[in-house]
Biopython code that builds the backbone (N, CA, C, O; Angstrom):
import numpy as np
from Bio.PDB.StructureBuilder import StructureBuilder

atoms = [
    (1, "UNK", "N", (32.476, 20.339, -8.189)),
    (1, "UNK", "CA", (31.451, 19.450, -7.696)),
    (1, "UNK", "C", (31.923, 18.740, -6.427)),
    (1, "UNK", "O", (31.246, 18.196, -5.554)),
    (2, "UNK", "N", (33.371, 18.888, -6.544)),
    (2, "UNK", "CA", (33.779, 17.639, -4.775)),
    (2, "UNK", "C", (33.170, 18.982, -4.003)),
    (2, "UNK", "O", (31.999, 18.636, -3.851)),
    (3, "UNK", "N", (33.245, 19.863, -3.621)),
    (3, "UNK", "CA", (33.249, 21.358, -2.893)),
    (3, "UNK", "C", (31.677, 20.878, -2.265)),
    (3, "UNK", "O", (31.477, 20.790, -1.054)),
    (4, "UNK", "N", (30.803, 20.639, -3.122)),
    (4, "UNK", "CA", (29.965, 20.845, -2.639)),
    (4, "UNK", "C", (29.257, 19.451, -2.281)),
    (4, "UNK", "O", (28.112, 19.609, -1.856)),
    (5, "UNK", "N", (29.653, 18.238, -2.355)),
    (5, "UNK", "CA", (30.258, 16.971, -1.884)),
    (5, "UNK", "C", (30.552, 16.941, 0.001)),
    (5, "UNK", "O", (29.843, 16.556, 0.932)),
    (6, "UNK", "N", (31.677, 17.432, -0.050)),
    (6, "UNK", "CA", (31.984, 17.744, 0.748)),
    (6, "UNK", "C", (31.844, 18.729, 1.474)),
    (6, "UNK", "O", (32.785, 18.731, 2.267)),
    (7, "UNK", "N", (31.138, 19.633, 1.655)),
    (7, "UNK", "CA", (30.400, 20.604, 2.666)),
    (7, "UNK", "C", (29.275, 19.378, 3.146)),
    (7, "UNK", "O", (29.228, 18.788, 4.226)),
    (8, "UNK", "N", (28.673, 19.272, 2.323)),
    (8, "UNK", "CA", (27.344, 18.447, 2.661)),
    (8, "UNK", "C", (27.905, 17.262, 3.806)),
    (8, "UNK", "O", (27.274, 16.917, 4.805)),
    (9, "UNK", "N", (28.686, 16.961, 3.564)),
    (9, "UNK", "CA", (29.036, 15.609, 4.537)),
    (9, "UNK", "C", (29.497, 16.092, 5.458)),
    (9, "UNK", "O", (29.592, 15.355, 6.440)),
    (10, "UNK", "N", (30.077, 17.764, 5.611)),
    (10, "UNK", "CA", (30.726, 17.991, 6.898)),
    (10, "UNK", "C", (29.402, 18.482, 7.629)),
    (10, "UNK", "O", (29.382, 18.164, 8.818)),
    (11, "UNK", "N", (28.369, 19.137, 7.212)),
    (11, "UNK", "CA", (27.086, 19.226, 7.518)),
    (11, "UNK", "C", (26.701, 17.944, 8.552)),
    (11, "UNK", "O", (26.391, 17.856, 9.740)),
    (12, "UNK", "N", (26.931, 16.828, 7.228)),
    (12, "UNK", "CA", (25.720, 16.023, 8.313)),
    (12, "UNK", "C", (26.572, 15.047, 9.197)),
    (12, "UNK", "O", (26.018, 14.052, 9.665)),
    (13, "UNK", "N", (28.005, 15.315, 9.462)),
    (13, "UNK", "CA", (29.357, 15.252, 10.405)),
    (13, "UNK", "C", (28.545, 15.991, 11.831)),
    (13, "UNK", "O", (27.759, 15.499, 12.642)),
    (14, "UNK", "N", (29.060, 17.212, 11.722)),
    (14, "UNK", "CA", (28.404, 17.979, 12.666)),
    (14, "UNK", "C", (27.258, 18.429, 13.115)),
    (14, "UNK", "O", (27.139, 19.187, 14.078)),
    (15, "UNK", "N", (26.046, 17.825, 12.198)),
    (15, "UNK", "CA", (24.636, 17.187, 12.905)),
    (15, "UNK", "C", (24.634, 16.526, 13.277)),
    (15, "UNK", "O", (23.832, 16.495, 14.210)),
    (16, "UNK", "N", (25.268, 15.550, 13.098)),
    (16, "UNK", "CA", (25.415, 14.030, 13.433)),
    (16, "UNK", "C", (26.338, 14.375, 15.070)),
    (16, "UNK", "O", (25.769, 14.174, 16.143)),
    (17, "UNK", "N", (27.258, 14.708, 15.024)),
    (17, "UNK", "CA", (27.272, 15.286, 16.557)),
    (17, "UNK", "C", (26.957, 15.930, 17.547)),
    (17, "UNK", "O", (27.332, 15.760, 18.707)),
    (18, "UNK", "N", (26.135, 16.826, 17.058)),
    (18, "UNK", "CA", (25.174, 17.525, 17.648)),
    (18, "UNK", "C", (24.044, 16.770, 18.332)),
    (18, "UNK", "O", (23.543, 17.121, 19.400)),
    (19, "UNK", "N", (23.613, 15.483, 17.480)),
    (19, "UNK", "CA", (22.812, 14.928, 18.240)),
    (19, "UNK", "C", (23.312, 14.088, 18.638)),
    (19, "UNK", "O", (22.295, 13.496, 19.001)),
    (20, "UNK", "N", (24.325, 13.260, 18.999)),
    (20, "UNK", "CA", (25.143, 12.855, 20.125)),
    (20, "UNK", "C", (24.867, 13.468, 21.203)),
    (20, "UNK", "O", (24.152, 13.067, 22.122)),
    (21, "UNK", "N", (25.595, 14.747, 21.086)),
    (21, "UNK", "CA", (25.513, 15.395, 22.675)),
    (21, "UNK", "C", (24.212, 15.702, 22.870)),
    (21, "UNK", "O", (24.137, 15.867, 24.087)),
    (22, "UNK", "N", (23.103, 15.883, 22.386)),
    (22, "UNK", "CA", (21.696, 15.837, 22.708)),
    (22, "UNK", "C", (21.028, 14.997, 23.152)),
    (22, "UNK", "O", (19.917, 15.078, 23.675)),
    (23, "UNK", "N", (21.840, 13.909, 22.920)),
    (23, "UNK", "CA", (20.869, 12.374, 23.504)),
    (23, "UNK", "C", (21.563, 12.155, 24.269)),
    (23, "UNK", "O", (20.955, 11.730, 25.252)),
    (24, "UNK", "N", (23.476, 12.235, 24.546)),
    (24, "UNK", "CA", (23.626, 12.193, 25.877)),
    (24, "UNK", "C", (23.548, 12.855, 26.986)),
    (24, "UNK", "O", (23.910, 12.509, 28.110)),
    (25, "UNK", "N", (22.863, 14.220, 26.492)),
    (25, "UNK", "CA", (22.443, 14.960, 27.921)),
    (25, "UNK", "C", (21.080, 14.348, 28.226)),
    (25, "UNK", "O", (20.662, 14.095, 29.356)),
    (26, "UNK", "N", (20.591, 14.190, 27.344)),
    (26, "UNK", "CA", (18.872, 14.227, 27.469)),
    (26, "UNK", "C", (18.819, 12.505, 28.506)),
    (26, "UNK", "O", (18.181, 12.311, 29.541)),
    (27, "UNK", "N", (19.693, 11.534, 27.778)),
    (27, "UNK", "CA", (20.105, 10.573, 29.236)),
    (27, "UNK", "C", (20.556, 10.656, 30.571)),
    (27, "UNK", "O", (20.152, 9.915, 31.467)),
    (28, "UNK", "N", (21.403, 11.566, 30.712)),
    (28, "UNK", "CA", (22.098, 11.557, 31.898)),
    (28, "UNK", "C", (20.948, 13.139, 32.414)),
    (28, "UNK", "O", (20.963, 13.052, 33.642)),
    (29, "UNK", "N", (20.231, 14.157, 32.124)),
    (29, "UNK", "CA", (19.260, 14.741, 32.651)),
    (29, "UNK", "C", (17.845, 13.155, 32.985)),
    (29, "UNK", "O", (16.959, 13.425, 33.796)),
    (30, "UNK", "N", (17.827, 12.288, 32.585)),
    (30, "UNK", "CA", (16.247, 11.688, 32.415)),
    (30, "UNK", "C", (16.900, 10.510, 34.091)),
    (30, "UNK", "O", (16.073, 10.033, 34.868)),
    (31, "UNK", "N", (18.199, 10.329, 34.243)),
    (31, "UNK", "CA", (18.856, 9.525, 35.339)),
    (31, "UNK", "C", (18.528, 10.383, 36.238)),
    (31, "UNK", "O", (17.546, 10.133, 36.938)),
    (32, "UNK", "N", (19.234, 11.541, 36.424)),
    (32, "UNK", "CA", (18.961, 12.362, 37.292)),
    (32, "UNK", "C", (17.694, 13.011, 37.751)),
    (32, "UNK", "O", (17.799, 13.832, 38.662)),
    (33, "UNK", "N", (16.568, 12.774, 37.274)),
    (33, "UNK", "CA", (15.320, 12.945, 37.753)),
    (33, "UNK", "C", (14.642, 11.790, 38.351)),
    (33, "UNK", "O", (13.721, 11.731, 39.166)),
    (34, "UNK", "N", (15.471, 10.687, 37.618)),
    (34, "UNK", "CA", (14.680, 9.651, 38.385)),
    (34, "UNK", "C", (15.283, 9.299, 39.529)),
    (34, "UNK", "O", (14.540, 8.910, 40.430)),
    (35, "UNK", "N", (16.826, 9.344, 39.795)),
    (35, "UNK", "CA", (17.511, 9.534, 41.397)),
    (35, "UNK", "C", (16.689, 10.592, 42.206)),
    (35, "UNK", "O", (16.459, 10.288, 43.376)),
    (36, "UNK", "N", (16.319, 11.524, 41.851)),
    (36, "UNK", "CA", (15.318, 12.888, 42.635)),
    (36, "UNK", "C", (14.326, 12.383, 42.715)),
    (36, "UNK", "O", (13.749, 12.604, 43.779)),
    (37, "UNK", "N", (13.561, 11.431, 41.666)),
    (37, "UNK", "CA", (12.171, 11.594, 41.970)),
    (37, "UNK", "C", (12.201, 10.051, 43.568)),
    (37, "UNK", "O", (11.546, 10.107, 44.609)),
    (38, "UNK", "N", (12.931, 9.199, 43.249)),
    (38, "UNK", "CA", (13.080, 8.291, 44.068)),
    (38, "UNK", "C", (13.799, 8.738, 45.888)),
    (38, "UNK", "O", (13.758, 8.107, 46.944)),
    (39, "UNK", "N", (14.137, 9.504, 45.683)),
    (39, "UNK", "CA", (14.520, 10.275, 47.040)),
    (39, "UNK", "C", (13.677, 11.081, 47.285)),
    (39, "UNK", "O", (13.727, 11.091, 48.515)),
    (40, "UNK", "N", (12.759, 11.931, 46.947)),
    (40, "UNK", "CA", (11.416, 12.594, 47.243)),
    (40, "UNK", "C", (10.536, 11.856, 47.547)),
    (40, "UNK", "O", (9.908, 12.048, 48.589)),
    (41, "UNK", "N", (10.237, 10.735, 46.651)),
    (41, "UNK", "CA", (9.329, 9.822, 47.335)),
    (41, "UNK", "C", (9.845, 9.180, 48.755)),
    (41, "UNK", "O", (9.165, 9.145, 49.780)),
    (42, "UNK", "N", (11.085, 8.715, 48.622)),
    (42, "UNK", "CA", (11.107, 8.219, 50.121)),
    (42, "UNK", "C", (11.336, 8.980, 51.459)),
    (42, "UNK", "O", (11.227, 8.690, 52.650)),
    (43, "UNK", "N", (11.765, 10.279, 50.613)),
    (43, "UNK", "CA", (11.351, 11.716, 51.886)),
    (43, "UNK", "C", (9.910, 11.779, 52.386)),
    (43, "UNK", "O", (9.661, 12.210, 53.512)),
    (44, "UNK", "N", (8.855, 11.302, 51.458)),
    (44, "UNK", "CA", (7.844, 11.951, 51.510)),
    (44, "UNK", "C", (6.863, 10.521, 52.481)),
    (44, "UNK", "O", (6.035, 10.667, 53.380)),
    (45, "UNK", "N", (7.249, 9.558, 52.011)),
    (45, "UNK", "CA", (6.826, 8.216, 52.604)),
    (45, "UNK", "C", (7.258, 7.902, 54.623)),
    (45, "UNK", "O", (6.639, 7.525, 55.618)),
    (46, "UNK", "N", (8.790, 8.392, 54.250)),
    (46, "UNK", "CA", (8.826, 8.319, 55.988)),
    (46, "UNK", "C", (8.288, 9.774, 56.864)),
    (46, "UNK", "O", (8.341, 9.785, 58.094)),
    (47, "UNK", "N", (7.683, 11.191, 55.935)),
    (47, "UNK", "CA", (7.202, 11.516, 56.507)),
    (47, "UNK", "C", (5.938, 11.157, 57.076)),
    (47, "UNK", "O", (5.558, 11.429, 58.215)),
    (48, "UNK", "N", (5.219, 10.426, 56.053)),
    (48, "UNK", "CA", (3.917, 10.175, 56.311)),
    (48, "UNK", "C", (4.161, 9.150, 57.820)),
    (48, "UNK", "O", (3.828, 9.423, 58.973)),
    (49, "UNK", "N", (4.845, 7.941, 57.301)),
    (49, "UNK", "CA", (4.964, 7.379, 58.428)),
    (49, "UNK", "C", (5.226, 7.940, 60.236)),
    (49, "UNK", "O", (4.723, 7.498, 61.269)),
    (50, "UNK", "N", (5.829, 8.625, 60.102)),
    (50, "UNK", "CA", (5.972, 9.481, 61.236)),
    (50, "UNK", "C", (4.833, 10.475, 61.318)),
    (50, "UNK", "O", (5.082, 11.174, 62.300)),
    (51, "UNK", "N", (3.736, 10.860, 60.774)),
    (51, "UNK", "CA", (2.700, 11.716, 61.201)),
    (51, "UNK", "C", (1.470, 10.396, 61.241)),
    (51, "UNK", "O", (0.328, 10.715, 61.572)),
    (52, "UNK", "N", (1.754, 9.018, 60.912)),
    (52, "UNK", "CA", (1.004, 8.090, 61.198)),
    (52, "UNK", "C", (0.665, 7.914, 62.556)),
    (52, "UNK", "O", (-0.460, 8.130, 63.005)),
    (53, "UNK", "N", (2.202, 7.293, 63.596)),
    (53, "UNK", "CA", (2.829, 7.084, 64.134)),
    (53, "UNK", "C", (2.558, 8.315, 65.214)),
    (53, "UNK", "O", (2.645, 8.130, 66.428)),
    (54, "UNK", "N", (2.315, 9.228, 64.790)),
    (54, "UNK", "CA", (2.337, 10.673, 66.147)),
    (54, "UNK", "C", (0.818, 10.719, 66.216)),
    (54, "UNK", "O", (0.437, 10.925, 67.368)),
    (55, "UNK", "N", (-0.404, 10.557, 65.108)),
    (55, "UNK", "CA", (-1.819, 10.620, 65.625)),
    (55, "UNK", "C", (-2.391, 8.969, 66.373)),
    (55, "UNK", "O", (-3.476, 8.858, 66.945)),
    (56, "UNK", "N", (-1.565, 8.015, 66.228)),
    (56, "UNK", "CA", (-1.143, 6.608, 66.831)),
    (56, "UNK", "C", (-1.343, 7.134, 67.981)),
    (56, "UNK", "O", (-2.460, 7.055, 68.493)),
    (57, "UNK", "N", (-0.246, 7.806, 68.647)),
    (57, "UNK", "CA", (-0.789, 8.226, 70.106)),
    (57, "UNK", "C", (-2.213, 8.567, 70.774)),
    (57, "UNK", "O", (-2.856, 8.108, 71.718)),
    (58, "UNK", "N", (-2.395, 9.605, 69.818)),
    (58, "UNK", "CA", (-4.169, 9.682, 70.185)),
    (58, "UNK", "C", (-5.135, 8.733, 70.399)),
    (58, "UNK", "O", (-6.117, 8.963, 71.104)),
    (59, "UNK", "N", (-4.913, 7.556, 69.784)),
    (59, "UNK", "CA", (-5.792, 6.658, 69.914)),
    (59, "UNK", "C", (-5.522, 5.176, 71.121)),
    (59, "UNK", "O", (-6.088, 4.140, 71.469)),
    (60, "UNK", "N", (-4.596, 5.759, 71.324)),
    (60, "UNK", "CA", (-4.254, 4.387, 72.098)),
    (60, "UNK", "C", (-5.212, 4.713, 73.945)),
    (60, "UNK", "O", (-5.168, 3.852, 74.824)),
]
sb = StructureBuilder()
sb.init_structure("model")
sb.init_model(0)
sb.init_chain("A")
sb.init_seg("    ")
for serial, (resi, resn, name, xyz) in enumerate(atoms, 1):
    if name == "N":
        sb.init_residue(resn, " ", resi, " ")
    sb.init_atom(name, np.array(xyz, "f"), 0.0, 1.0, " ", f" {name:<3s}", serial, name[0])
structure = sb.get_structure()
């Protein structure tokens, strides 16, 4: 009866770490999209500004 005691706990040992490393990727992937998504946006913002800025000419 310990035999099977102890399987079970090494079971939920190594589930139990398994989702460790699942939640710390799934953090450090959810950082890294939001560093990307925040540098795309401000790629995308000073482009606009600069095609603001170039039909600006036309009107002056």
């Amino acid at each position: 009866m310990d035999n099977k005691g102890q399987a079970s706990a090494e079971f939920i040992l190594l589930f139990g770490g398994i989702i460790v490393v699942v939640l710390l990727a799934i953090h450090l992937y959810n950082k890294y999209m939001n560093d990307l998504s925040e540098e795309i946006a401000s790629k995308e913002v000073s482009e606009f500004n600069n095609e603001l800025t170039n039909l600006g000419q036309y009107f002056k």
